[in-house]
mmCIF file as gemmi writes it, N, C-alpha and C atoms, coordinates in Angstrom:
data_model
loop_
_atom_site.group_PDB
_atom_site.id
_atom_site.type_symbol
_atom_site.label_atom_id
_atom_site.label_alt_id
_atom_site.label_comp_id
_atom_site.label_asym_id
_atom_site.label_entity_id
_atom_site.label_seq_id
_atom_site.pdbx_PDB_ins_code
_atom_site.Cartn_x
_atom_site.Cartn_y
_atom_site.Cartn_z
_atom_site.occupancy
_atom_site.B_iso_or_equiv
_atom_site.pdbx_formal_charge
_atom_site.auth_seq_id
_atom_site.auth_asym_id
_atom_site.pdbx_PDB_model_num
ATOM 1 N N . UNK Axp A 1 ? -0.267 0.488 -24.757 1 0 ? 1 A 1
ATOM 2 C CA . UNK Axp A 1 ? 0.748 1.418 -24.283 1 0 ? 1 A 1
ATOM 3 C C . UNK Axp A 1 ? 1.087 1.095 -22.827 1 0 ? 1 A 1
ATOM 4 N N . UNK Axp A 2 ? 2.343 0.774 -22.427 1 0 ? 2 A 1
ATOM 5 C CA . UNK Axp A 2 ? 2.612 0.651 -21.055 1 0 ? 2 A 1
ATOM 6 C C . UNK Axp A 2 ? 2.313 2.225 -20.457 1 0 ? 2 A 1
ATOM 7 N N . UNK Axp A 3 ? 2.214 1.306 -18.656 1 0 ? 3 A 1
ATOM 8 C CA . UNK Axp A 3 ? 2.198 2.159 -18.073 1 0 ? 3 A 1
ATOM 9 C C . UNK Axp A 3 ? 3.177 2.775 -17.649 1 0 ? 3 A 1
ATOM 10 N N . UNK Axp A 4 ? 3.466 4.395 -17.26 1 0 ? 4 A 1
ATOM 11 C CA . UNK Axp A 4 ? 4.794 4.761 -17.249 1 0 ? 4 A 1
ATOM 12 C C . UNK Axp A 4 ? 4.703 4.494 -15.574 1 0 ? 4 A 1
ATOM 13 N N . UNK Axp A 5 ? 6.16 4.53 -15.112 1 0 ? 5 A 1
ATOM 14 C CA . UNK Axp A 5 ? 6.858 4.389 -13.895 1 0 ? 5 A 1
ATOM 15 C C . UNK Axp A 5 ? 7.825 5.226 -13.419 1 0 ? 5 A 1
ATOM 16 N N . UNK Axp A 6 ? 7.982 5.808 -12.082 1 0 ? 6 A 1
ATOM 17 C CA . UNK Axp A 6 ? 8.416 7.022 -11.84 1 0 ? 6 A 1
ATOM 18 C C . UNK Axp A 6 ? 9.236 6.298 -10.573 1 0 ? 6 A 1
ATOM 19 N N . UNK Axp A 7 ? 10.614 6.852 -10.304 1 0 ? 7 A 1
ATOM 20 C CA . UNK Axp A 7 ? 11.715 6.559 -9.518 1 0 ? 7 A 1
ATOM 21 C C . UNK Axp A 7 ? 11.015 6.959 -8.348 1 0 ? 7 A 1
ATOM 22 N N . UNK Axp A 8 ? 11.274 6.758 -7.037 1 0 ? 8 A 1
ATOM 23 C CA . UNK Axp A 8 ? 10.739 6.971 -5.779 1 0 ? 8 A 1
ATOM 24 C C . UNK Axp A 8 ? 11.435 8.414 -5.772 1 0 ? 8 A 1
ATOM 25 N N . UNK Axp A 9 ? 12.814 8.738 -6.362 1 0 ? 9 A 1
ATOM 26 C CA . UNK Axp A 9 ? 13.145 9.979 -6.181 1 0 ? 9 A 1
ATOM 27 C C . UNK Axp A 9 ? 12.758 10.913 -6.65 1 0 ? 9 A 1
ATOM 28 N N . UNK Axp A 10 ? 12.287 10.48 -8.216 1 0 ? 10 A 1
ATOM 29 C CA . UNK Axp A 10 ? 11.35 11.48 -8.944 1 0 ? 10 A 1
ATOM 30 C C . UNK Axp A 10 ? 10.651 11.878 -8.383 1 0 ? 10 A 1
ATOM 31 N N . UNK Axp A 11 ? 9.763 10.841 -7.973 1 0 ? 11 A 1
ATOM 32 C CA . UNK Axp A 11 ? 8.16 11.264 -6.96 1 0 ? 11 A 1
ATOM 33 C C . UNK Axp A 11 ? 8.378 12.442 -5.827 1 0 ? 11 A 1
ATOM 34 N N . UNK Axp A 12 ? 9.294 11.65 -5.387 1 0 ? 12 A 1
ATOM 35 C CA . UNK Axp A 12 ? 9.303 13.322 -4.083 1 0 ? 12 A 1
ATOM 36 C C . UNK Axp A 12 ? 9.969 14.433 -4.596 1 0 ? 12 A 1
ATOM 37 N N . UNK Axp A 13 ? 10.768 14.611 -5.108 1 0 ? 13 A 1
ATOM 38 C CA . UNK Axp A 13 ? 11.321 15.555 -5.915 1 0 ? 13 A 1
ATOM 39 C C . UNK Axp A 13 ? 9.88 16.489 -6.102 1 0 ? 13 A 1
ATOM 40 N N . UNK Axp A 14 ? 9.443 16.025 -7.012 1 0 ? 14 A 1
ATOM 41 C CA . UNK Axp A 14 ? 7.723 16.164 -7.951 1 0 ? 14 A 1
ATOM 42 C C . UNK Axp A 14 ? 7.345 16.819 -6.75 1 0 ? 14 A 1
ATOM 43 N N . UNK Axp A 15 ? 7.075 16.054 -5.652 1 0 ? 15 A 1
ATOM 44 C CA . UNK Axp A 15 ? 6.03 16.478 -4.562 1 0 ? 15 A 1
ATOM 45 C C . UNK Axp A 15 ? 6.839 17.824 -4.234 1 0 ? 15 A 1
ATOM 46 N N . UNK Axp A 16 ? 8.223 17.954 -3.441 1 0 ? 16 A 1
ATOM 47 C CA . UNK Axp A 16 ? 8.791 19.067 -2.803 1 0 ? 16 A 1
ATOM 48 C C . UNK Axp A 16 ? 8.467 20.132 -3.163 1 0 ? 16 A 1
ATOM 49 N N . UNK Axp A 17 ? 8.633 19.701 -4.901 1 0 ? 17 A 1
ATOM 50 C CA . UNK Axp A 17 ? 8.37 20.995 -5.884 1 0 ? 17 A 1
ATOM 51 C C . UNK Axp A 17 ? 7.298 21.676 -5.817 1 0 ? 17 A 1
ATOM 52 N N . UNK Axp A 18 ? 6.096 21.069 -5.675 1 0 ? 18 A 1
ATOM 53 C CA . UNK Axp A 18 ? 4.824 21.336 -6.402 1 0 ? 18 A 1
ATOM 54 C C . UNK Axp A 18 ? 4.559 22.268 -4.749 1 0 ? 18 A 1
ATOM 55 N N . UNK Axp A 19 ? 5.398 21.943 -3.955 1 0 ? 19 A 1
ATOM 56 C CA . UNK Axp A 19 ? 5.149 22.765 -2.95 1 0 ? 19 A 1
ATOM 57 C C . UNK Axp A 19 ? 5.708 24.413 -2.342 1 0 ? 19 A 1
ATOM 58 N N . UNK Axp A 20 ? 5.963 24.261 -3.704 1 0 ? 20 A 1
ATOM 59 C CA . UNK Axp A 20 ? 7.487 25.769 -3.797 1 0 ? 20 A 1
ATOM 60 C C . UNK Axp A 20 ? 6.97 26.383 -4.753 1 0 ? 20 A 1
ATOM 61 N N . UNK Axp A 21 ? 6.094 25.907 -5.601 1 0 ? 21 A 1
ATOM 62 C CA . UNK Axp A 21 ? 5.727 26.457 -6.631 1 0 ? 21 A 1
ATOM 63 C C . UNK Axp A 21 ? 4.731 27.317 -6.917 1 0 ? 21 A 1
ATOM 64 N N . UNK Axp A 22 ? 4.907 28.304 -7.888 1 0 ? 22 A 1
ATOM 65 C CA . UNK Axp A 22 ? 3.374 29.515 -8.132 1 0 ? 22 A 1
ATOM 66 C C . UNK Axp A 22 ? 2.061 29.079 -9.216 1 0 ? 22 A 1
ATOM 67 N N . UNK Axp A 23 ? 2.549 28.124 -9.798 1 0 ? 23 A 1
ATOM 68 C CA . UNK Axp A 23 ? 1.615 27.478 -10.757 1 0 ? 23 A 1
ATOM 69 C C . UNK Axp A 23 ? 0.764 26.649 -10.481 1 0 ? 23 A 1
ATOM 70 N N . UNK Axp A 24 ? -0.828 26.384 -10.757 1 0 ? 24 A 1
ATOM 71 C CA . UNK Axp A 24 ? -1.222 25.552 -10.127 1 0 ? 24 A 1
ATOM 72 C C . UNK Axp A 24 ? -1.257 24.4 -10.351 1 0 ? 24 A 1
ATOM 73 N N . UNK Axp A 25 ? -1.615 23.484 -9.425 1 0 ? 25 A 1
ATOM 74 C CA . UNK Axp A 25 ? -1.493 21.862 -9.905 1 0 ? 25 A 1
ATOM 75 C C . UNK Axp A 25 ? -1.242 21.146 -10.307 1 0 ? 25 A 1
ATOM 76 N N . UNK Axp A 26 ? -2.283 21.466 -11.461 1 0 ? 26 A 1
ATOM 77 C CA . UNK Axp A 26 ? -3.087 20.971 -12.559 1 0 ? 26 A 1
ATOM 78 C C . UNK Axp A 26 ? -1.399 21.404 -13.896 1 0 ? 26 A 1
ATOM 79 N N . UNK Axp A 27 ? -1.19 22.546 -13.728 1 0 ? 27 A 1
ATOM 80 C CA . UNK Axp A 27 ? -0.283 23.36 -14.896 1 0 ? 27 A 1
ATOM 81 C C . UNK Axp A 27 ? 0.893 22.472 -14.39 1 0 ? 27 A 1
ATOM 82 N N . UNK Axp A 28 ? 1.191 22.625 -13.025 1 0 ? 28 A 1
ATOM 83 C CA . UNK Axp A 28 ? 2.738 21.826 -12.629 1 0 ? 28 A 1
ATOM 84 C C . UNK Axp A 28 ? 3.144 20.666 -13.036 1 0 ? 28 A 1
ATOM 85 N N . UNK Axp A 29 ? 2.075 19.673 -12.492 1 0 ? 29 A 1
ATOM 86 C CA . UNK Axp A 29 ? 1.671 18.231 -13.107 1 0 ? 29 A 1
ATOM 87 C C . UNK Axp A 29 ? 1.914 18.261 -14.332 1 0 ? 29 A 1
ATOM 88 N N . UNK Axp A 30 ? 1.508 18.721 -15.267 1 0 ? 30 A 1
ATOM 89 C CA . UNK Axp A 30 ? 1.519 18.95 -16.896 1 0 ? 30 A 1
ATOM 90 C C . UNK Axp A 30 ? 3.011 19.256 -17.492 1 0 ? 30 A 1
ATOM 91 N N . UNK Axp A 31 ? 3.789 20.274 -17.103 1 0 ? 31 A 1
ATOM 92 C CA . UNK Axp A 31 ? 4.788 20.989 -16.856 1 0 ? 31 A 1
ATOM 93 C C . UNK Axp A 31 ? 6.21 19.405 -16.677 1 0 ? 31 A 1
ATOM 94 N N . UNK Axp A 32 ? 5.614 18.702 -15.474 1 0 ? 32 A 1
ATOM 95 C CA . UNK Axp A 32 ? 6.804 17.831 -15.109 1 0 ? 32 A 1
ATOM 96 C C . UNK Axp A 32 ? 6.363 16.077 -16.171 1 0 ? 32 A 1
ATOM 97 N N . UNK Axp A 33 ? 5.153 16.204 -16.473 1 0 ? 33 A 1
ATOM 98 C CA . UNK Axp A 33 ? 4.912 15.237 -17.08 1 0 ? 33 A 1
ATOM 99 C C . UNK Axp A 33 ? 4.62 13.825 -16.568 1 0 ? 33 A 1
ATOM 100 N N . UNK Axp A 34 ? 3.342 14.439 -15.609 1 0 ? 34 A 1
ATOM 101 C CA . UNK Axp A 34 ? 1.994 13.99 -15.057 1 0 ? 34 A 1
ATOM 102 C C . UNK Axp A 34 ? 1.197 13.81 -15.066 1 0 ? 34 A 1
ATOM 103 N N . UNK Axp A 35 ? 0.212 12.968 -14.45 1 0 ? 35 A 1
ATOM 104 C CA . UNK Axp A 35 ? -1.072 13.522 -14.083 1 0 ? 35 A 1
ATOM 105 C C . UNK Axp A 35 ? -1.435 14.481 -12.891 1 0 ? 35 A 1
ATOM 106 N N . UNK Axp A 36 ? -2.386 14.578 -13.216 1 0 ? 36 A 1
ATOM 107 C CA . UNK Axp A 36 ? -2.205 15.593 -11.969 1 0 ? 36 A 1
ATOM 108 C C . UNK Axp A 36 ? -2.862 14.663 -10.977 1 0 ? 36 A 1
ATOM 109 N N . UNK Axp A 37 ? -3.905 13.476 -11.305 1 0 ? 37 A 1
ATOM 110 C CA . UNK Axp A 37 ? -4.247 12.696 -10.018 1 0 ? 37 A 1
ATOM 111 C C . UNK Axp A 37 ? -3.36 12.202 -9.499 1 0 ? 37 A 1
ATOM 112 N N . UNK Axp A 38 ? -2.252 12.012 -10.135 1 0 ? 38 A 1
ATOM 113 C CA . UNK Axp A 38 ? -1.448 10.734 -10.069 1 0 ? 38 A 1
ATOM 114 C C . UNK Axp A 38 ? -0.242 11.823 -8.629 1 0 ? 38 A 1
ATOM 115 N N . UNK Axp A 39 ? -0.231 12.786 -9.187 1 0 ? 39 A 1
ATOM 116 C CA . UNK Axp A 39 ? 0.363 13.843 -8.388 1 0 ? 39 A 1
ATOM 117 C C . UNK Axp A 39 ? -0.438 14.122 -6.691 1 0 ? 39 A 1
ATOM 118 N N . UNK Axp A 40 ? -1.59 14.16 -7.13 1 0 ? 40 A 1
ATOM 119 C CA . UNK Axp A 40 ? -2.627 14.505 -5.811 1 0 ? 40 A 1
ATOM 120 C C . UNK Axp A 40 ? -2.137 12.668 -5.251 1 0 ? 40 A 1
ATOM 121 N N . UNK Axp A 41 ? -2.13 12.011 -5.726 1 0 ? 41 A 1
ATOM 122 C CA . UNK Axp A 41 ? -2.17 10.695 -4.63 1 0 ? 41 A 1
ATOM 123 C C . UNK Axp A 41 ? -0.59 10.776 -4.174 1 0 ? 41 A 1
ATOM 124 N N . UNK Axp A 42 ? 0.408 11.189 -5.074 1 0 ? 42 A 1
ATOM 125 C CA . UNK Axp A 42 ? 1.529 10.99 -4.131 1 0 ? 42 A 1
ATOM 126 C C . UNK Axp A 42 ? 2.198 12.217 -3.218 1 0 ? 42 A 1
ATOM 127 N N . UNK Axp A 43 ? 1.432 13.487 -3.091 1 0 ? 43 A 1
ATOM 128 C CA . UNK Axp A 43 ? 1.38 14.229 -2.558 1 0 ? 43 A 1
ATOM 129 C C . UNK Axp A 43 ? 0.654 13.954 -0.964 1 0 ? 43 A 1
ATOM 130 N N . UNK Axp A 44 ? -0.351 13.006 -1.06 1 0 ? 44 A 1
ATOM 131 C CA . UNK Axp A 44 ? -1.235 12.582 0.018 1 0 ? 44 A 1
ATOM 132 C C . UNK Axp A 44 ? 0.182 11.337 0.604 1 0 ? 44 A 1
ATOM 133 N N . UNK Axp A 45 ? 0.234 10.574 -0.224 1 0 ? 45 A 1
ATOM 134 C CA . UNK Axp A 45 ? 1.401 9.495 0.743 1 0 ? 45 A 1
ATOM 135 C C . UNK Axp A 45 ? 2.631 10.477 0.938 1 0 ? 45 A 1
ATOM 136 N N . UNK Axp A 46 ? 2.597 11.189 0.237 1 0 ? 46 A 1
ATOM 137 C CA . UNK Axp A 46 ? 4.062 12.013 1.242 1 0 ? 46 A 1
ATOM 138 C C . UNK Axp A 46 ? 3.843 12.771 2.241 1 0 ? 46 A 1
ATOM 139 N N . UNK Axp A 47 ? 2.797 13.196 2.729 1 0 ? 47 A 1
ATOM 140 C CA . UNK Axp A 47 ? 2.265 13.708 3.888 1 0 ? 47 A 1
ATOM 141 C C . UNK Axp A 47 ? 2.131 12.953 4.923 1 0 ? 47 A 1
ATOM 142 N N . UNK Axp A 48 ? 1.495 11.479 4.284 1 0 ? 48 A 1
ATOM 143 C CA . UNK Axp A 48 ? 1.088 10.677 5.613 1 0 ? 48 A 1
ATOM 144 C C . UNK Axp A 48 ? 2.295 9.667 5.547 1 0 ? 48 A 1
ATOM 145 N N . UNK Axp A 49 ? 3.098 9 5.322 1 0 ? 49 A 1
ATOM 146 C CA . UNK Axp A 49 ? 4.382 8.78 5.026 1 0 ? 49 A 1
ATOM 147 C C . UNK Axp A 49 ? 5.383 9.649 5.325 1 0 ? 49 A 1
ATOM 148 N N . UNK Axp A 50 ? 5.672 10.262 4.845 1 0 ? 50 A 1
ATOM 149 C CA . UNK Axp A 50 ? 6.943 11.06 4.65 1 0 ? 50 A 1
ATOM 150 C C . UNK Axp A 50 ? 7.896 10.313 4.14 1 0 ? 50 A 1
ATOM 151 N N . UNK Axp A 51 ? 9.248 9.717 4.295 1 0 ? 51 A 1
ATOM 152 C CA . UNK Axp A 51 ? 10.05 9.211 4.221 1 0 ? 51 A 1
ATOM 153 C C . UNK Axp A 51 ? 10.11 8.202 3.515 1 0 ? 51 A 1
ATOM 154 N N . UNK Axp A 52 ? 8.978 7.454 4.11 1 0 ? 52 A 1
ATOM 155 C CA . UNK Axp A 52 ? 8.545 6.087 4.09 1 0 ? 52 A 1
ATOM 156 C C . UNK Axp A 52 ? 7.787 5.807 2.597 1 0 ? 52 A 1
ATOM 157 N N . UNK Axp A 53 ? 7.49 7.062 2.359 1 0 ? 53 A 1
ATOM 158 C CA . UNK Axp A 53 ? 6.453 7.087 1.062 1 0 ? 53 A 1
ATOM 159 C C . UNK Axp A 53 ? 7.005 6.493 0.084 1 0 ? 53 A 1
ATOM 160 N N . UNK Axp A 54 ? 7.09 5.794 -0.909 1 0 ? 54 A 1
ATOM 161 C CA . UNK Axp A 54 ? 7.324 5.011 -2.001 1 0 ? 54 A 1
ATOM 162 C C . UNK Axp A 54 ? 8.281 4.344 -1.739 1 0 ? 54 A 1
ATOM 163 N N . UNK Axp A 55 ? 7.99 3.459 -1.472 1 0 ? 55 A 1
ATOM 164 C CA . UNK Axp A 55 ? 8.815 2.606 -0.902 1 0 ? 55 A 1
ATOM 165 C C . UNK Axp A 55 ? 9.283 1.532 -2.257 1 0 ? 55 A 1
ATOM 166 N N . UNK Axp A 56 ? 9.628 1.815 -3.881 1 0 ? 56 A 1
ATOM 167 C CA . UNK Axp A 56 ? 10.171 0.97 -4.605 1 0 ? 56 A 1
ATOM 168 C C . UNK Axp A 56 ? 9.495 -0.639 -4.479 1 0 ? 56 A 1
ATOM 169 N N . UNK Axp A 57 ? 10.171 -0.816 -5.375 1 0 ? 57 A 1
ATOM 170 C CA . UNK Axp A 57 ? 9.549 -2.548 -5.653 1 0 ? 57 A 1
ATOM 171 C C . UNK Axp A 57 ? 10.086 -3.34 -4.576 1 0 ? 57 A 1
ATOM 172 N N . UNK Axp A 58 ? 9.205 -4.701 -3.986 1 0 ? 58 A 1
ATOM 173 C CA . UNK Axp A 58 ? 9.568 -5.05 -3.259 1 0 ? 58 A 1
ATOM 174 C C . UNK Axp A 58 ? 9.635 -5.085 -1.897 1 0 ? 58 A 1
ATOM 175 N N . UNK Axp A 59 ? 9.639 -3.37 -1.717 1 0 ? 59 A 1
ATOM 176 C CA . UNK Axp A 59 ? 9.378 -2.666 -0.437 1 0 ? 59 A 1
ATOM 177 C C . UNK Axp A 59 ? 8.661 -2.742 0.22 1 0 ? 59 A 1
ATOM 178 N N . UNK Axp A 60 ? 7.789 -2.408 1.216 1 0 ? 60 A 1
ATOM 179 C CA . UNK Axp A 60 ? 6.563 -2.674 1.897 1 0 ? 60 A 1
ATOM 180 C C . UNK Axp A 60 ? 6.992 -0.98 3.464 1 0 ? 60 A 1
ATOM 181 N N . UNK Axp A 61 ? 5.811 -0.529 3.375 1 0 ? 61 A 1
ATOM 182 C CA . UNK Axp A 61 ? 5.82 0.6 4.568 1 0 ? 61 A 1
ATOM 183 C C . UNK Axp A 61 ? 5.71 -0.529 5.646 1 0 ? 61 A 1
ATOM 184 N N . UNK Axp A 62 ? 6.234 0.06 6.411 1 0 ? 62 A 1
ATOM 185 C CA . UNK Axp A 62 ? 5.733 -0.444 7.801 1 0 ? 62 A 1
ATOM 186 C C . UNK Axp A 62 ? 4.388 -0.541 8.106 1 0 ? 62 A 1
ATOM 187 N N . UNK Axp A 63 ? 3.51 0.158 7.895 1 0 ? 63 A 1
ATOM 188 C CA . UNK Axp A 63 ? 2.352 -0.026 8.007 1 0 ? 63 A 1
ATOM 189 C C . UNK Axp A 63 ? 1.197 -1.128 6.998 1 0 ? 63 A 1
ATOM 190 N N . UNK Axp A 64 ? 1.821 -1.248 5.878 1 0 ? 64 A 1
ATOM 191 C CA . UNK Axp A 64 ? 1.639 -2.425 4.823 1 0 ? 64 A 1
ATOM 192 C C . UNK Axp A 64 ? 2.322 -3.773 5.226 1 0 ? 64 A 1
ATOM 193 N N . UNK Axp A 65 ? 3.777 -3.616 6.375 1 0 ? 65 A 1
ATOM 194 C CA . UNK Axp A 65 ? 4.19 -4.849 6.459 1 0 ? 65 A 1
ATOM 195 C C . UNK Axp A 65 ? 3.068 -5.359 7.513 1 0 ? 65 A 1
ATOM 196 N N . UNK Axp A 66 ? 2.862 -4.111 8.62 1 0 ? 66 A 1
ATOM 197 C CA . UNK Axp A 66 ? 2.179 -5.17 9.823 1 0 ? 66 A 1
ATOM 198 C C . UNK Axp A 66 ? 1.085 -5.02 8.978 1 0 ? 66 A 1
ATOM 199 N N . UNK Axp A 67 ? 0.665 -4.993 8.126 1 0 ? 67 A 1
ATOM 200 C CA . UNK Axp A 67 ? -0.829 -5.658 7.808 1 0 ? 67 A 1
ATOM 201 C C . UNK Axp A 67 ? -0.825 -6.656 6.73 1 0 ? 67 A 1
ATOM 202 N N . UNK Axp A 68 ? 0.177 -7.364 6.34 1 0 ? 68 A 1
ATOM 203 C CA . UNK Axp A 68 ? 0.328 -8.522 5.934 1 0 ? 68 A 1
ATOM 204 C C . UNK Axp A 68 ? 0.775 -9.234 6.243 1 0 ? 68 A 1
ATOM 205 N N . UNK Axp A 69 ? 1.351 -8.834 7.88 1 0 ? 69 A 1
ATOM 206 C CA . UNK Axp A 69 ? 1.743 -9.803 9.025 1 0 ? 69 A 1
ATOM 207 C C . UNK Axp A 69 ? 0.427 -10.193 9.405 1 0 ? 69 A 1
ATOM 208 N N . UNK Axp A 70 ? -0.561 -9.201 9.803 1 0 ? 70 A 1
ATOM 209 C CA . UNK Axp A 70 ? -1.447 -9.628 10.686 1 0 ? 70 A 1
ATOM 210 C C . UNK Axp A 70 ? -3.012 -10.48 9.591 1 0 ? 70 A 1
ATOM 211 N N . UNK Axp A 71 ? -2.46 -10.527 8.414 1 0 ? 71 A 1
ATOM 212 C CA . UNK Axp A 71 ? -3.449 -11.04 7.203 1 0 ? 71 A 1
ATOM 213 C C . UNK Axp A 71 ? -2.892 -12.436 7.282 1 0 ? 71 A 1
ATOM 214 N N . UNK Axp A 72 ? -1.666 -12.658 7.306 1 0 ? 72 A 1
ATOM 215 C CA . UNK Axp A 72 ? -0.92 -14.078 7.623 1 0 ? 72 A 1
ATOM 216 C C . UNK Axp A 72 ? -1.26 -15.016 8.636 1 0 ? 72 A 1
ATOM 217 N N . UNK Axp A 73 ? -1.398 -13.955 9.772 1 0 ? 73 A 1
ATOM 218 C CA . UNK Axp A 73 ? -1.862 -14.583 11.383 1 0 ? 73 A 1
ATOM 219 C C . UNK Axp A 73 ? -3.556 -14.82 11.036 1 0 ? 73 A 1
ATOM 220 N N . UNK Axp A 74 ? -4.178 -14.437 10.834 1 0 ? 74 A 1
ATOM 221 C CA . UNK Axp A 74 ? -5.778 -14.881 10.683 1 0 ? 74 A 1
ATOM 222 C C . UNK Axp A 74 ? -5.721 -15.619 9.939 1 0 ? 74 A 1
ATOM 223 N N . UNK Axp A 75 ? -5.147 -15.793 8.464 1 0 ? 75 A 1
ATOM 224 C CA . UNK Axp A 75 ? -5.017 -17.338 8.088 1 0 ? 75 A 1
ATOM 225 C C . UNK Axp A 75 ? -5.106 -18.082 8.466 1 0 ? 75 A 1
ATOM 226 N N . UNK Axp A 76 ? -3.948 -18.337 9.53 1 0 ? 76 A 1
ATOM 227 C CA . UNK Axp A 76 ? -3.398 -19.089 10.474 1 0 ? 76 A 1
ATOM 228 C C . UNK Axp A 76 ? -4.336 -19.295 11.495 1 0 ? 76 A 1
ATOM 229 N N . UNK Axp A 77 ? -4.689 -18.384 12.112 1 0 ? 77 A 1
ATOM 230 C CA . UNK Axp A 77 ? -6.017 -18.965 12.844 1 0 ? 77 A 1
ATOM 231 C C . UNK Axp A 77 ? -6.991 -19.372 12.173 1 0 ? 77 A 1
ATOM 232 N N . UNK Axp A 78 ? -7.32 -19.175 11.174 1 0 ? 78 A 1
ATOM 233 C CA . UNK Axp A 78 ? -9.296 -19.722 10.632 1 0 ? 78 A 1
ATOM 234 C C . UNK Axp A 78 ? -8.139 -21.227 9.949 1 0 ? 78 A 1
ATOM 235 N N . UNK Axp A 79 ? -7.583 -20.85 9.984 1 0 ? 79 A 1
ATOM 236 C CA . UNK Axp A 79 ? -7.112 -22.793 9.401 1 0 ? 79 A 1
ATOM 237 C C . UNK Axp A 79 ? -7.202 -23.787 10.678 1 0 ? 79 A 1
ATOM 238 N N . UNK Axp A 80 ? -6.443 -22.577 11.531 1 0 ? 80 A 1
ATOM 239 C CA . UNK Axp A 80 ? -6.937 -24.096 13.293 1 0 ? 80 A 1
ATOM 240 C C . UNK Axp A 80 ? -8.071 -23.844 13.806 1 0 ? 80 A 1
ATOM 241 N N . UNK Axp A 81 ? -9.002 -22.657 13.231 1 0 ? 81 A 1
ATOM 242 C CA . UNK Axp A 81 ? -10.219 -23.067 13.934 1 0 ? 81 A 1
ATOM 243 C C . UNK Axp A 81 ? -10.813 -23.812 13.462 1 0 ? 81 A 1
ATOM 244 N N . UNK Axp A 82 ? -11.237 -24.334 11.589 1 0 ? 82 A 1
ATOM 245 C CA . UNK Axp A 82 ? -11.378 -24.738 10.683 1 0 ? 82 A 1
ATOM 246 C C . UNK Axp A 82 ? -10.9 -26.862 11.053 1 0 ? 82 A 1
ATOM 247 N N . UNK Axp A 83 ? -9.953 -27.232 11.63 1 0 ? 83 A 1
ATOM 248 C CA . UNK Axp A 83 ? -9.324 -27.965 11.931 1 0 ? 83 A 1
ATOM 249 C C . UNK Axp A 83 ? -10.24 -28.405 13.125 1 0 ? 83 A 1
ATOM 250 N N . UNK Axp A 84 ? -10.161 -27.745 14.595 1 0 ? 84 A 1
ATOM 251 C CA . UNK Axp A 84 ? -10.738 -27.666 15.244 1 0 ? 84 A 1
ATOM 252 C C . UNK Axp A 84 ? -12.336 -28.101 15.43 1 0 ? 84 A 1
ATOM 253 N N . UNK Axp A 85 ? -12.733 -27.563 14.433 1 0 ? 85 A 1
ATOM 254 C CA . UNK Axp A 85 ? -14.316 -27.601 13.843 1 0 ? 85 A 1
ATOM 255 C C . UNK Axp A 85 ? -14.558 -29.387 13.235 1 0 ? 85 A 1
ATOM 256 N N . UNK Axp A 86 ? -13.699 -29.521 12.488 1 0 ? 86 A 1
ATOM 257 C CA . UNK Axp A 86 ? -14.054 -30.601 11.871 1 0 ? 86 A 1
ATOM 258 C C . UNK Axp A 86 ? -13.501 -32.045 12.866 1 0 ? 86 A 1
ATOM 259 N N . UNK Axp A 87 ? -12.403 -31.554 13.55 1 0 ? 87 A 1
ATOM 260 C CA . UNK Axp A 87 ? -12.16 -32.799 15.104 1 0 ? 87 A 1
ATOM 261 C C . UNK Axp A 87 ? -13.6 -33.03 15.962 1 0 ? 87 A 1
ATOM 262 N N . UNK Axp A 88 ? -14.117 -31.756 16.196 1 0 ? 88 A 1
ATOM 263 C CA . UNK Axp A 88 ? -15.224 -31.776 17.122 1 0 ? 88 A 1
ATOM 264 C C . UNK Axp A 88 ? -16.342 -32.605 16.776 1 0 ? 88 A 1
ATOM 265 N N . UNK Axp A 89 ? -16.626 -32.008 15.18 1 0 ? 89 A 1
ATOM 266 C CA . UNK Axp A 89 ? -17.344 -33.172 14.367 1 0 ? 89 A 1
ATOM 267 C C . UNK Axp A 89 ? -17.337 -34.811 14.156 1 0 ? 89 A 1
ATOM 268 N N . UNK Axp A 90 ? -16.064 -34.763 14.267 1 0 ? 90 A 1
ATOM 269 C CA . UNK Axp A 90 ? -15.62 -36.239 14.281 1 0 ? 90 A 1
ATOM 270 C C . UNK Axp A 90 ? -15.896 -36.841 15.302 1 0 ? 90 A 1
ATOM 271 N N . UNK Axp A 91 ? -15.45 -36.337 16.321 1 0 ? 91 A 1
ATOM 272 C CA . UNK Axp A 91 ? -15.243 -37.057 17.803 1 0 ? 91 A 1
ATOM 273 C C . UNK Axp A 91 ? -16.961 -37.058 18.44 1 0 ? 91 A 1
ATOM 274 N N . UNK Axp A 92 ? -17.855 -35.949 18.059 1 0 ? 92 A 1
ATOM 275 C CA . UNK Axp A 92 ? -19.548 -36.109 18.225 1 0 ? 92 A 1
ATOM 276 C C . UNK Axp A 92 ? -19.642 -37.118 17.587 1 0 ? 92 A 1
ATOM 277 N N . UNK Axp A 93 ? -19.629 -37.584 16.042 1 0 ? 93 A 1
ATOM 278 C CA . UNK Axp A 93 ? -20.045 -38.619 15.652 1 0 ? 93 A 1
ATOM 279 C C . UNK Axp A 93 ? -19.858 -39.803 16.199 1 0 ? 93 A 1
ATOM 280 N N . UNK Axp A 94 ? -18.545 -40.033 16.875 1 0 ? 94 A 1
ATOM 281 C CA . UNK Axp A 94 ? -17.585 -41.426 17.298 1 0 ? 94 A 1
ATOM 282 C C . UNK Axp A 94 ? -18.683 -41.823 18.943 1 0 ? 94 A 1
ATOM 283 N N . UNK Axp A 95 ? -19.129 -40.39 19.423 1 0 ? 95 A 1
ATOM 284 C CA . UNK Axp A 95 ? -19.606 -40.94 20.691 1 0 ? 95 A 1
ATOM 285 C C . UNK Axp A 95 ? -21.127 -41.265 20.687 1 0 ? 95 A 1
ATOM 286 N N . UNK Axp A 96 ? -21.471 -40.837 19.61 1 0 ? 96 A 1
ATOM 287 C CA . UNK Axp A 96 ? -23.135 -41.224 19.323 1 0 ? 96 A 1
ATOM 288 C C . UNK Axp A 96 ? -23.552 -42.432 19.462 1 0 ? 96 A 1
């Protein structure tokens, strides 16, 4: 059975609601045709997000981009330190 997939607009919609509402949670979630974890996690990124929260396919938060900027850059360094390492090696051997 696939997994189902929910529009970024759905999602907040979902969230706004569940915040207006007299029913609990668990019943709302059920009600809109949820989970209710699945509800508690995008209730948490719309808090700490806001706006930014579901950001669709493709997308990336700002806070997900700089951290696959800065996952890119340490690459990038352990490859020239890595480089580095094995010149040093070389050039000890050459003067022995």
């Amino acid at each position: 059975m696939a997994r189902k997939r929910y529009t970024a607009q759905f999602k907040k919609d979902v969230v706004e609601a569940s915040y207006t509402t007299d029913k609990s949670l668990a019943q709302f979630a059920k009600d809109m045709g949820v989970g209710k974890s699945s509800l508690d996690k995008w209730r948490s990124q719309y808090q700490e997000l806001g706006d930014h929260a579901f950001p669709g396919s493709g997308k990336q938060t700002p806070r997900d981009a700089e951290l696959t900027r800065l996952k890119r850059e340490l690459r990038q360094a352990q490859q020239e330190r890595d480089i580095l390492k094995k010149a040093l090696t070389f050039f000890a051997q050459a003067n022995s």
